[in-house]
N, CA, C and O of each residue as an XYZ file, in Angstrom:
532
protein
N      76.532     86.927     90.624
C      77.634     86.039     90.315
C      77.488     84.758     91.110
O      77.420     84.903     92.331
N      77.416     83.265     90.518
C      77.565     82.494     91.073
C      79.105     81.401     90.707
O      79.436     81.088     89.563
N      79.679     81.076     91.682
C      80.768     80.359     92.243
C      80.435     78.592     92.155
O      79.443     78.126     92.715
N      81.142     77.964     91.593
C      81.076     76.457     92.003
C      81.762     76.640     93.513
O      82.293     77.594     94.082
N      81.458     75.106     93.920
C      81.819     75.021     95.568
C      82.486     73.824     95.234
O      81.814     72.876     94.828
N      83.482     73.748     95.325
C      85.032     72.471     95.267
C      84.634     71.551     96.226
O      83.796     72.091     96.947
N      84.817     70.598     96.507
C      84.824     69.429     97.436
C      86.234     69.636     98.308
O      86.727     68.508     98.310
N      86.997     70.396     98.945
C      88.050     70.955     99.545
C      88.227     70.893    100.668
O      87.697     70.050    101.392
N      89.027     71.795    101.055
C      89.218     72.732    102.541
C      89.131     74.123    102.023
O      89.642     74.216    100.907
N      88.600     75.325    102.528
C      88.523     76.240    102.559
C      90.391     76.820    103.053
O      90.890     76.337    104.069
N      90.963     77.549    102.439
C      92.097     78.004    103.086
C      91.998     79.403    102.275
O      91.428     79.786    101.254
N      92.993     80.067    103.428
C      93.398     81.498    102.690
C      95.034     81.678    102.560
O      95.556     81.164    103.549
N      96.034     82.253    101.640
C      96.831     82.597    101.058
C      97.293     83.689    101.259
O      96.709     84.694    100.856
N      98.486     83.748    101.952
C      99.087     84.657    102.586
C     100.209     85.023    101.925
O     101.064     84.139    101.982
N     100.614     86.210    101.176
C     101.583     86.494    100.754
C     102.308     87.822    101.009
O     101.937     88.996    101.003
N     103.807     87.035    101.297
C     104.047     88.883    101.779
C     105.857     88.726    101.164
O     106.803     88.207    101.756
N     105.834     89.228    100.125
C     107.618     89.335    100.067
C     107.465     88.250     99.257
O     106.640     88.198     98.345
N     108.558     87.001     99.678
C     109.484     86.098     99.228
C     107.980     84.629    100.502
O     107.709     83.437    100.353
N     107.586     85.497    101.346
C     106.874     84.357    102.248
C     105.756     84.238    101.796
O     105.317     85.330    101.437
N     104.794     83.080    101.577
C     103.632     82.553    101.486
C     103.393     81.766    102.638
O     104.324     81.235    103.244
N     102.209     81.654    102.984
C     101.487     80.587    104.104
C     100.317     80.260    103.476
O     100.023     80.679    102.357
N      99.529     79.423    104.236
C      98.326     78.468    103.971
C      97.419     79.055    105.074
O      97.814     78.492    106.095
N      96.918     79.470    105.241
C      95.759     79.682    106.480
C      94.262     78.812    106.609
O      93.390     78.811    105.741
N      94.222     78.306    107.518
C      92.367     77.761    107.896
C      91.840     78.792    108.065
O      92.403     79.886    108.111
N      90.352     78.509    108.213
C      89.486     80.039    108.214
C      89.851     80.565    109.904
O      89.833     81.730    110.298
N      90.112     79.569    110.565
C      90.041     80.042    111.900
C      91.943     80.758    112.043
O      92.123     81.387    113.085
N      92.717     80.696    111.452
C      93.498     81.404    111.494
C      94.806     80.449    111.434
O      95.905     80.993    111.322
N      94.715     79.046    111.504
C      95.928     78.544    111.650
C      96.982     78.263    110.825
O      96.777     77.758    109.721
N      98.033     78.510    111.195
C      98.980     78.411    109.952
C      99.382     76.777    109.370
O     100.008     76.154    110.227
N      99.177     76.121    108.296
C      99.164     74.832    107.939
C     100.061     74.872    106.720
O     100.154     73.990    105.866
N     100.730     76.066    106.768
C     101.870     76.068    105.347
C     102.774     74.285    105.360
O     102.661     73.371    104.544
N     103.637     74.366    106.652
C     104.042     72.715    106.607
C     103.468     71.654    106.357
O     103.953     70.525    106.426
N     102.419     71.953    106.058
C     101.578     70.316    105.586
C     101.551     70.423    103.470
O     101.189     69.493    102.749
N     101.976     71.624    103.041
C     101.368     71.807    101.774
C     102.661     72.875    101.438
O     102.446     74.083    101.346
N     104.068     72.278    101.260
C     104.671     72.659    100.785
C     105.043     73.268     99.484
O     105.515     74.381     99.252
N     104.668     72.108     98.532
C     104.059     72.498     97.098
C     103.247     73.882     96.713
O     103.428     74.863     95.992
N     102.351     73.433     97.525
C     101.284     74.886     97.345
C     102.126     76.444     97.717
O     101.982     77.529     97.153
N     102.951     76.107     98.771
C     103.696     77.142     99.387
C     104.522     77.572     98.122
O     104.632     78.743     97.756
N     105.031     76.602     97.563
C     106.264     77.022     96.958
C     105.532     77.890     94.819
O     106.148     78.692     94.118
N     103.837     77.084     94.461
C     103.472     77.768     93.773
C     103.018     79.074     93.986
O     103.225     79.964     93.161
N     102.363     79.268     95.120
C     101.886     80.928     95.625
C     103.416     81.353     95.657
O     103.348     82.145     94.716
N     104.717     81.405     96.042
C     105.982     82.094     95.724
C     105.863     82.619     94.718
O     106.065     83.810     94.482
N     105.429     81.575     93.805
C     106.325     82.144     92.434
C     105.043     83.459     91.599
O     105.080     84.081     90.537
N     104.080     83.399     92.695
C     102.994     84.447     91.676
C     104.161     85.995     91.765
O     105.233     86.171     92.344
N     103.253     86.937     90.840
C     104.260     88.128     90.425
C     103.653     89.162     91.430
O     102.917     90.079     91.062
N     103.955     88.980     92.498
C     103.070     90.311     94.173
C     103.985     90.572     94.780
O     104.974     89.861     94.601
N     104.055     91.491     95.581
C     104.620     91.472     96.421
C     103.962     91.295     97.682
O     104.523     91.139     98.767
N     102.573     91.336     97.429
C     101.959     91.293     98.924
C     100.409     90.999     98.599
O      99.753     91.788     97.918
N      99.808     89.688     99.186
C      98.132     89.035     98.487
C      98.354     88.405     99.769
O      99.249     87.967    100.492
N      96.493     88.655     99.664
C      95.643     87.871    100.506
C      95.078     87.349     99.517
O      95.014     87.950     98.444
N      94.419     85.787     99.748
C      93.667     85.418     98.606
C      92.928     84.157     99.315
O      93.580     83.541    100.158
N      91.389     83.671     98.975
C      90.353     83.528     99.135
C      90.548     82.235     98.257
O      90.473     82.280     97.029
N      90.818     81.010     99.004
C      90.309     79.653     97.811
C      90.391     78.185     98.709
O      90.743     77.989     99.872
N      89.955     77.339     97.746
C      89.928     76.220     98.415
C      90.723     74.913     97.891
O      90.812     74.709     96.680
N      91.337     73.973     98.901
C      92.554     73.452     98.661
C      91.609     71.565     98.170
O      90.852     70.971     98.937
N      92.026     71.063     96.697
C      91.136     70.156     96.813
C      92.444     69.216     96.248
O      93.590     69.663     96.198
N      92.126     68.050     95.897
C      92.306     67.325     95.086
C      91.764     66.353     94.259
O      90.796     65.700     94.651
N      92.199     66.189     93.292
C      91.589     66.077     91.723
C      91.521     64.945     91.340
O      92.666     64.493     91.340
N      90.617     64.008     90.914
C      90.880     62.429     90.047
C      90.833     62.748     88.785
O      90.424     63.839     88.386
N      91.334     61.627     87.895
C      92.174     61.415     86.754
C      90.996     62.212     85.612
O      91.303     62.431     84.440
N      89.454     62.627     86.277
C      88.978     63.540     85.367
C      89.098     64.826     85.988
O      88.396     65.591     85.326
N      89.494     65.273     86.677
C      89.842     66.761     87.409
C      88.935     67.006     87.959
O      88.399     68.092     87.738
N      88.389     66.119     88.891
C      86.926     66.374     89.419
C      87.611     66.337     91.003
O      88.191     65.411     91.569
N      87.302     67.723     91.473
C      87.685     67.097     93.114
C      86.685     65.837     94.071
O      85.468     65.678     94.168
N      87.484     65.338     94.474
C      87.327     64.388     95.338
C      87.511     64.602     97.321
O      88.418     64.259     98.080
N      86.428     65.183     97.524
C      87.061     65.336     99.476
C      87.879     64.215    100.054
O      88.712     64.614    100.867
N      87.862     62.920     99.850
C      88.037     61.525    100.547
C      89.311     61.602     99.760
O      90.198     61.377    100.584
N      89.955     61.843     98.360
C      91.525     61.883     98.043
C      92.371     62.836     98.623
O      93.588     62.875     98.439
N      91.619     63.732     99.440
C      92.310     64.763     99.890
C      92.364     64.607    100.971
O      93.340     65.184    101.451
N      91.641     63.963    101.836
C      92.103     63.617    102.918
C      93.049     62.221    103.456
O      93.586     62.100    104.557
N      93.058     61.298    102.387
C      93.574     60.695    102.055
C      95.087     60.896    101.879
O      95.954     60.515    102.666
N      95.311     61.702    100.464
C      96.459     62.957    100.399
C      97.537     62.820    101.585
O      98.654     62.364    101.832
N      96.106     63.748    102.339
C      96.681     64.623    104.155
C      97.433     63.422    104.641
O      98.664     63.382    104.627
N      96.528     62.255    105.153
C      97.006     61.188    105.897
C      97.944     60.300    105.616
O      98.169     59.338    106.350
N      98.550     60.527    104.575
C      99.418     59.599    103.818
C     100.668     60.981    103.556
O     101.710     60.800    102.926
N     100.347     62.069    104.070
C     101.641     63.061    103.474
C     101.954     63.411    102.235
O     102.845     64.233    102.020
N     101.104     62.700    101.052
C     101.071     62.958     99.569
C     100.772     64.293     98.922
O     100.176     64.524     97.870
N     101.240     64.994     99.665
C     100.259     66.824     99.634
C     100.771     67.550     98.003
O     100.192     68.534     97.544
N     101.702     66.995     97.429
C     102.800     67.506     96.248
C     101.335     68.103     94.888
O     101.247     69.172     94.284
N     100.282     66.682     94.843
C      99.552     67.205     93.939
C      98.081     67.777     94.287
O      97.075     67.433     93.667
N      98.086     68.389     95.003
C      96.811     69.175     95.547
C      96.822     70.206     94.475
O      97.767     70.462     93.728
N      95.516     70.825     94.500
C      95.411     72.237     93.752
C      94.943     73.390     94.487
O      94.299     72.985     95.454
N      94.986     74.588     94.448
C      94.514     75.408     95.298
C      93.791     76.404     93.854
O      94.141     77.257     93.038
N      92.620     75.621     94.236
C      91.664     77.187     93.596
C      91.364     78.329     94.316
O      90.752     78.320     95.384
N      91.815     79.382     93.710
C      91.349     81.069     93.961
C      90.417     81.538     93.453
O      90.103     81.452     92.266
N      89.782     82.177     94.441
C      88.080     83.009     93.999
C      87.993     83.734     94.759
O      86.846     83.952     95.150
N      89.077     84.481     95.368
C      88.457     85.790     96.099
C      90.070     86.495     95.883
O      91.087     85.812     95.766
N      90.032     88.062     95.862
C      91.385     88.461     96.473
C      91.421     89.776     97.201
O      91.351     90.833     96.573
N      91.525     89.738     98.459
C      90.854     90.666     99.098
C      92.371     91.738    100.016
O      92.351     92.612    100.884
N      93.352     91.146     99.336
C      94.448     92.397     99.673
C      95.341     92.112     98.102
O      95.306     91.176     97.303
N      96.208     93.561     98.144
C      97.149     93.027     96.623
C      97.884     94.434     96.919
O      97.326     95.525     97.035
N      99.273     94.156     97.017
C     100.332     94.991     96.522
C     100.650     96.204     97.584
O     101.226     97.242     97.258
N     100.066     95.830     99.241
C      99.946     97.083     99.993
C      98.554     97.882    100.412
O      98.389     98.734    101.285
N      97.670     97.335     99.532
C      96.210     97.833     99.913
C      95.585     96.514     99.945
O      95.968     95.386     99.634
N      94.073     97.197    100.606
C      93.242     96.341    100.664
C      92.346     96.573     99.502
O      91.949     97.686     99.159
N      91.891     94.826     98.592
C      90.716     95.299     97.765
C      89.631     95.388     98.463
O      88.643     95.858     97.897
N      89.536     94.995     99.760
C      88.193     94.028    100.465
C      86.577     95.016     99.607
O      85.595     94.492     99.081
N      86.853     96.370     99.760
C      86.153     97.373     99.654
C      85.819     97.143     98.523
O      84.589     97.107     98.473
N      86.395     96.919     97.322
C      86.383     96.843     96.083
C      84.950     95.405     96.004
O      84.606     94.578     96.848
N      84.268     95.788     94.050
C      82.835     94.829     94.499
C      83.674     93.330     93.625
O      84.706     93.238     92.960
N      82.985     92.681     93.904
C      84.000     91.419     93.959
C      83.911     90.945     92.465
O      84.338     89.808     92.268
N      83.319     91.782     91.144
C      83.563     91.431     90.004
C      84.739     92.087     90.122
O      85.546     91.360     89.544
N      85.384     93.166     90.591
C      86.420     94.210     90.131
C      87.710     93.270     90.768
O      88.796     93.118     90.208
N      87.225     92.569     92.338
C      88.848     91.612     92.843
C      88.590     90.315     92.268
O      89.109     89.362     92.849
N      88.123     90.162     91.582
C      88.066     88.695     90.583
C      88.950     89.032     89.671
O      89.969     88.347     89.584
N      88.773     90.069     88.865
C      89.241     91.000     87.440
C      90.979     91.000     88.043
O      91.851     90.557     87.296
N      91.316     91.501     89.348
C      92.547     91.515     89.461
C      93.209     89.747     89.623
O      94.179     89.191     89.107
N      92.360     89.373     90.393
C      92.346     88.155     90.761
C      93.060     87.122     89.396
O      94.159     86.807     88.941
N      91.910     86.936     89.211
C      92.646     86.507     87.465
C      94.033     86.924     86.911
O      94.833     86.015     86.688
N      94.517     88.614     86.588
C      95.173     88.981     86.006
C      96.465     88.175     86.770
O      97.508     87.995     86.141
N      96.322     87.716     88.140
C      97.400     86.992     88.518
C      98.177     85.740     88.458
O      99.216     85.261     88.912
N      96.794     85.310     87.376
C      96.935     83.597     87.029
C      96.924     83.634     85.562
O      96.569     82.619     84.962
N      97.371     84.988     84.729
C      98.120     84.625     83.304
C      98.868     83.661     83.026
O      98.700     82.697     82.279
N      99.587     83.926     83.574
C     100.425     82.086     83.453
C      99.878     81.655     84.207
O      99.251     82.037     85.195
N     100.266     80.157     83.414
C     100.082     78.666     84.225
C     100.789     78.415     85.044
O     101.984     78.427     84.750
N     100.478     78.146     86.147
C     101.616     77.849     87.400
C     100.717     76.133     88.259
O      99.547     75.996     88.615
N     101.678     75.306     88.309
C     101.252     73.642     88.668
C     100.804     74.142     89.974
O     101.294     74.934     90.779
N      99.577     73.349     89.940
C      99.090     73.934     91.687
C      97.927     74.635     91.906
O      96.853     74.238     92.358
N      98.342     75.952     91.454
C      97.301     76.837     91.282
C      96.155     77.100     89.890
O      96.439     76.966     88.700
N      94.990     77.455     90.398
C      93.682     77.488     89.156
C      93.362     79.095     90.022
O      93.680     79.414     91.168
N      92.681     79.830     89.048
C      92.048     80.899     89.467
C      90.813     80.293     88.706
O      90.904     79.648     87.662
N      89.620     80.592     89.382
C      88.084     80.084     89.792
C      87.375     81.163     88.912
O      87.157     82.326     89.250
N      87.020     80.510     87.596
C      85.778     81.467     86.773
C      84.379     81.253     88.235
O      84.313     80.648     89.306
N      83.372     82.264     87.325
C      82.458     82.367     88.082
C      81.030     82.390     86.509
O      81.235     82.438     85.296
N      79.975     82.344     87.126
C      79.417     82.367     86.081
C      78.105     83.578     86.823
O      77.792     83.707     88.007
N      77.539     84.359     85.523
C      76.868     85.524     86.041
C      75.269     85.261     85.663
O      74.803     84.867     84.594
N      74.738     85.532     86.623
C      73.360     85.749     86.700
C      72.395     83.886     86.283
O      72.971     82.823     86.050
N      71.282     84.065     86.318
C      70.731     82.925     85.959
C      70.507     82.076     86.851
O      69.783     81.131     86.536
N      71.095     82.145     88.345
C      71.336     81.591     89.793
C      70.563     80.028     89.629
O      71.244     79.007     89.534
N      69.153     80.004     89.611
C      68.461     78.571     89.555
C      69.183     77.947     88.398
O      69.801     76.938     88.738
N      69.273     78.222     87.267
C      69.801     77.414     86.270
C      71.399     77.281     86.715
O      72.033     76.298     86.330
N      71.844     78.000     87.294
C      73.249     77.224     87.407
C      73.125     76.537     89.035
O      74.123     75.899     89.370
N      72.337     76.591     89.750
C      72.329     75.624     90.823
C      71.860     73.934     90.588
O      71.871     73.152     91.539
């Protein structure tokens, strides 16, 4: 399975209840900078996700851009960021981590049936590795 790589921040998605957070890889909590995002991970249908994605933002062809996103940051404009998902490595009280990562993609997805502003869940494309690099 190969993954596109977003022009982003790497963050992870913390959901537990009614609470969502934003996490850096190193652990810090950055939910107050990305309210928006906070308030689309709410509305997914869990009661409890970890989730694996990266926080970018998009120009007028949906192409992420690193320099609008930091831009974004520095200006406080955080409302239209997107947070793509491509991993989900807890859901509902268990851990998938164990699970092989076509099977937490498969759930992964089933969580982004609806459209929700904000959030993308991250196709992947299989096999062929040189031709899709």
């Amino acid at each position: 399975m190969h993954e596109i790589k977003f022009d982003g921040y790497r963050m992870h998605a913390r959901i537990d209840g009614r609470q969502a957070k934003l996490l850096t890889r190193t652990g810090l909590d950055w939910s107050h900078r990305y309210r928006r995002t906070i308030e689309a991970l709410q509305s997914l249908k869990v009661m409890s996700a970890y989730i694996d994605g990266e926080l970018c933002s998009l120009n007028e062809d949906g192409v992420p851009v690193f320099s609008r996103l930091q831009a974004a940051m520095d200006e406080g404009r955080t409302d239209q960021l997107v947070f793509f998902a491509f991993d989900l490595l807890f859901l509902n009280g268990q851990s998938t981590a164990h699970l092989p990562l076509i099977e937490r993609k498969a759930r992964l997805q089933r969580l982004f049936r609806k459209e929700i502003d904000g959030l993308r869940y991250t196709e992947h494309v299989e096999g062929n590795g040189p031709q899709f690099r």
